[in-house]
N, C-alpha and C positions, 0 to 999 in steps of 0.2 A: 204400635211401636214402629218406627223408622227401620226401613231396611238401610242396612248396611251395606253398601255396593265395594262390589271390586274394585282396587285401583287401578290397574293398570288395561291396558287394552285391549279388547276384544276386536278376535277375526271376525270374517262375516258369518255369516249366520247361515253354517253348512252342513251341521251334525244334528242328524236326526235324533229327536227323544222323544217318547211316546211316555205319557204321563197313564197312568191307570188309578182313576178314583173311586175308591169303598164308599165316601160321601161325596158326588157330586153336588148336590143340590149345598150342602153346610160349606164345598170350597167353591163352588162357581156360582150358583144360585141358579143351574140349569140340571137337567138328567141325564147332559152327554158324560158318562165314564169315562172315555177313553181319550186322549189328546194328541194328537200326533204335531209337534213343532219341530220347528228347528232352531239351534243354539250356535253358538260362536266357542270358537275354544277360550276357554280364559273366563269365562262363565262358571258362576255357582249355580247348581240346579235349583236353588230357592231364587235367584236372580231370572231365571228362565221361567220357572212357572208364577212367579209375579208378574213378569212382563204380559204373558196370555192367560192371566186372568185367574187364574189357579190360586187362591188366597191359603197357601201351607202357614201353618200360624209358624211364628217366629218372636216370642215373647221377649227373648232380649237385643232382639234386634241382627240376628245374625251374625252375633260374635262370639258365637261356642262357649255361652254361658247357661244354655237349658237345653234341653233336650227336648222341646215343644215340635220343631222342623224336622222328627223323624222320619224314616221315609226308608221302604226296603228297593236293593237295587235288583231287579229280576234281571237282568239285565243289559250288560256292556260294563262292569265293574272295569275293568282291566283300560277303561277307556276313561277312567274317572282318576283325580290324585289319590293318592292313599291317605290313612285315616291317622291322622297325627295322634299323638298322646294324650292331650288335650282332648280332643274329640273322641278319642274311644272310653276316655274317662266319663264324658259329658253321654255317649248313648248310650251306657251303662245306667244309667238311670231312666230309660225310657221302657215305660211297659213294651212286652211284645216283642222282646229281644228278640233277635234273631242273626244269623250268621250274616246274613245281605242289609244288615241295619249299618245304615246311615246317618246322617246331621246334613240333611240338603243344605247348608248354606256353608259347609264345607265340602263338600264334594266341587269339585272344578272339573271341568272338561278338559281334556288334556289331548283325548283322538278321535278318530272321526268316527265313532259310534256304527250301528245305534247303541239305543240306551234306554232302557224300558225300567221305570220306575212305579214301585205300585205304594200311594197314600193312604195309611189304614184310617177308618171309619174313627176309630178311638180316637184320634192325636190331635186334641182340642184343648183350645186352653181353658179350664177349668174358671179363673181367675179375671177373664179378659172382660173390661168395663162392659164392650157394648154387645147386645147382641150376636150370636152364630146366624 
């Protein structure tokens, strides 16, 4: 599926985010866990870890139609936009709920972090033609 990119424009790329992977080898096809980048404000975290390689599935393309791009925020929420209506509806249906549950391709950068995300092992799309 096509990511869906932000429209409007992003700063430079000066907000620390630290990705923490349960399945690195199934999102990078490597065994580094941990990713330390950095992001632009005005960024979706599913924007950001696509860019470095981080494959978070995103089945409808990044338009808060599934719940696929779950992702808990260990840290820096307050540095992230809040969780629209839409979107709390939509991770409401993602296994694994939890209090720090997100929809990476609605979370936007908003302050200069950091911002410590952790990708659970489960949040695969079940459905997806090709290969994990």
């Amino acid at each position: 599926m096509h990511l869906r990119r932000s429209d409007h424009h992003h700063g430079p790329a000066e907000v620390p985010v630290k990705f923490l992977l349960e399945d690195p080898e199934g999102l990078t096809g490597t065994d580094k866990q941990e990713w330390d980048v950095m992001a632009a404000k005005g960024e979706h975290l599913l924007e950001v870890a696509m860019d470095h390689g981080i494959n978070i599935e995103h089945a409808c393309g990044g338009v808060c139609a599934c719940s696929t791009c779950h992702v808990y925020i260990e840290k820096g929420m307050e540095h992230l936009s809040e969780a629209t209506e839409a979107e709390e509806d939509r991770v409401e249906e993602a296994p694994g709920l939890q209090r720090n549950s997100r929809l990476s391709c609605q979370c936007e950068i908003e302050g200069n972090g950091p911002i410590v995300i952790r990708v659970p092992a489960w949040n695969r799309n079940a459905v997806k033609e090709i290969p994990h």
